[in-house]
N, C-alpha and C positions, 0 to 999 in steps of 0.2 A: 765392173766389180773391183773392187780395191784388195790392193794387195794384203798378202797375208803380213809382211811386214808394216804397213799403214795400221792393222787392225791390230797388231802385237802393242804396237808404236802407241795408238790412239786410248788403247784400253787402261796400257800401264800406267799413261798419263792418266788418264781418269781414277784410276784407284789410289793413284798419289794426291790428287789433290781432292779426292772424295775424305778420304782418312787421315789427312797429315795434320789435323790437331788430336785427336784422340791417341795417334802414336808419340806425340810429342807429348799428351799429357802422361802417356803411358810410360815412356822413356825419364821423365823430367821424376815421377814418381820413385821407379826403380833406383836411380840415382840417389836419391833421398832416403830409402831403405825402406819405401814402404811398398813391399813386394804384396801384397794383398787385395791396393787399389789397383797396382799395375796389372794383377793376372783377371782383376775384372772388366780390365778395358780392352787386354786380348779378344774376347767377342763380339763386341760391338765395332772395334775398328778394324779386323777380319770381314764383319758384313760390310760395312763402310767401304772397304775395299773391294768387294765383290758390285756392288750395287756403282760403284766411279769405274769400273771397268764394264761393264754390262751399258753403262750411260756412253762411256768413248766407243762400246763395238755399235751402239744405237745412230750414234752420230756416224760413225763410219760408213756402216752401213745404210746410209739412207742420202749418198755422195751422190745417186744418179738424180734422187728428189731434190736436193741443195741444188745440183748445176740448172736443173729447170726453169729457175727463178726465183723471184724474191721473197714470194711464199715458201715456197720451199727451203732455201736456208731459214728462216723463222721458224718451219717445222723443227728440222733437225735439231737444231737448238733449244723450243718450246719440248720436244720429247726427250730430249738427253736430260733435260731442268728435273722434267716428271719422275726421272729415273734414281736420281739423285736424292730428290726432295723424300719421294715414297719410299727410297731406304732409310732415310735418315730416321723416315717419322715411325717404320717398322721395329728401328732398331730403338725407337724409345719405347714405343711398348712392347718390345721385347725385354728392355730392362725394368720395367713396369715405373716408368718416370710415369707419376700422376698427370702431369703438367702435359702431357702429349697425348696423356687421356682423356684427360677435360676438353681439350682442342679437338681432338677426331671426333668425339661423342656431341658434340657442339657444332650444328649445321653454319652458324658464321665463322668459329675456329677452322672449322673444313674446308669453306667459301674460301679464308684466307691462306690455309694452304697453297690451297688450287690455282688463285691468282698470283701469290708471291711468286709458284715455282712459275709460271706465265709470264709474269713480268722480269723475271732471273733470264728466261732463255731468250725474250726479245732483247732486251739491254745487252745480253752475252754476245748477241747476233748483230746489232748497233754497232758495239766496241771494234768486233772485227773488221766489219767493214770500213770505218772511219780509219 
């Protein structure tokens, strides 16, 4: 079982690079004086952040399935991606972005989800090993 400091360590990373363009566009806004778009992107880069730390406690937690073998880190990776991908696409239709409506309601939109976030956690799991 991994440490509680691994999973502190693993999660914050995740929720910083799940959200760190929405708080930059957030941040780049308020600088600009448009305090209106910025308190609109407060919720979507709060779930952003909740959903990139949920994906690093995923991957953390699945340390004894990674050491296994080589399926098993391709797991790890392939379900942290899932994690990531399904908040992202939650938090568009939670903003009611059409564009993310049209995609889920569209069985090849949804295909392409499923494979992108697939092929995001195998390549993730490539990179690290190389």
């Amino acid at each position: 079982m991994p440490s509680g400091r691994t999973c502190f360590r693993n999660a914050a990373l995740g929720a910083a690079l799940a959200s760190m363009d929405a708080v930059v566009i957030g941040v780049k806004a308020m600088g600009a004086g448009r305090l209106d778009e910025a308190r609109h992107l407060v919720g979507p880069a709060v779930a952003l952040m909740v959903g990139g730390a949920l994906a690093g406690l995923t991957f953390t937690l699945l340390a004894p399935v990674r050491r296994r073998g080589r399926a098993g880190r391709y797991l790890g990776w392939i379900l942290s991606s899932y994690v990531v991908v399904g908040t992202a696409v939650l938090v568009g239709i939670g903003i009611r972005d059409q564009t993310t409506a049209a995609m889920i309601t569209n069985p090849f939109g949804l295909t392409l989800v499923v494979v992108c976030a697939t092929v995001g956690g195998i390549m993730a799991c490539r990179v690290l090993e190389e």
